[in-house]
C-alpha positions in Angstrom: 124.1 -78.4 -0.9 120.3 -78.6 -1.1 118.2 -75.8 -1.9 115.3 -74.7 -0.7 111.6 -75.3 -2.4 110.0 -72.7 -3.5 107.3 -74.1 -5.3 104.1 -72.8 -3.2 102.2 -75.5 -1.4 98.7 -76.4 -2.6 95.3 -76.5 -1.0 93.0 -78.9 -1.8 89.9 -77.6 -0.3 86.2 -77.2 -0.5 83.6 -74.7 0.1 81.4 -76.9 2.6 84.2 -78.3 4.5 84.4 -76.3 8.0 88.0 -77.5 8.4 89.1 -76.3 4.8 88.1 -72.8 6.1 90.0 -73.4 9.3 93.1 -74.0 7.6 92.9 -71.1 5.1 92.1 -68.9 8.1 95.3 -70.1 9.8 97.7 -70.1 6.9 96.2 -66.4 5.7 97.2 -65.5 9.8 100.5 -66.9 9.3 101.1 -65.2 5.9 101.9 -68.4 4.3 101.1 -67.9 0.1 99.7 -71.2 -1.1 97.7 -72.2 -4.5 94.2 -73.3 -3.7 92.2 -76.1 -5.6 88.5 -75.6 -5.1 87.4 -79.3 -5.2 83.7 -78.0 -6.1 84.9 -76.1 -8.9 87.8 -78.4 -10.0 86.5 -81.5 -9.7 88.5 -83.4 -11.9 91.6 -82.9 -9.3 89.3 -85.3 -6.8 91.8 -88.5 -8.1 94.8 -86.4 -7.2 93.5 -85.9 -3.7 92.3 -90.0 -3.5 95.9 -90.4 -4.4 97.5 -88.1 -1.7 95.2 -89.3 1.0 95.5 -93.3 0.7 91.8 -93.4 -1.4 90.0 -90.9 0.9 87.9 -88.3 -0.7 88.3 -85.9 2.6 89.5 -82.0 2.6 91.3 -80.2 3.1 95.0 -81.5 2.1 98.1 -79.7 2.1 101.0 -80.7 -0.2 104.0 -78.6 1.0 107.4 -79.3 -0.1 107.0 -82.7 -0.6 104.5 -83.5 2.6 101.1 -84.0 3.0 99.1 -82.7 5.2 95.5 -84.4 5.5 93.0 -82.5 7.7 93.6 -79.5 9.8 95.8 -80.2 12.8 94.7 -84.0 11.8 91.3 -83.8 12.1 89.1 -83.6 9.0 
């Protein structure tokens, strides 16, 4: 039996990126809960998002239940 994760996905996002806002929009619509990293406030996380994204320094990124999710609707 597997149970479900309940950890709350993470978004990586930041302030100047037009899709970052998108996706926040969409996800706040949806009522989906989700931890936000503010990449201009937190910059030290930037290595974490190279890692997620293959190297690329692009937002925003979703990590939700073990996916990741680069862009919004793949563009970004």
């Amino acid at each position: 039996m597997t149970t479900p994760d309940t950890t709350l996905p993470i978004l990586y996002t930041h302030p100047e990126c037009d899709f970052s806002n998108m996706l926040k929009e969409e996800l706040d619509e949806e009522g989906v809960k989700y931890e936000e990293i503010d990449l201009s406030v937190h910059e030290d996380q930037w290595p974490v998002v190279e890692n997620l994204t293959g190297g690329d320094r692009t937002t925003p990124v979703l990590l939700r239940n073990g996916e990741v999710e680069v862009g919004f609707h793949g563009i970004g």
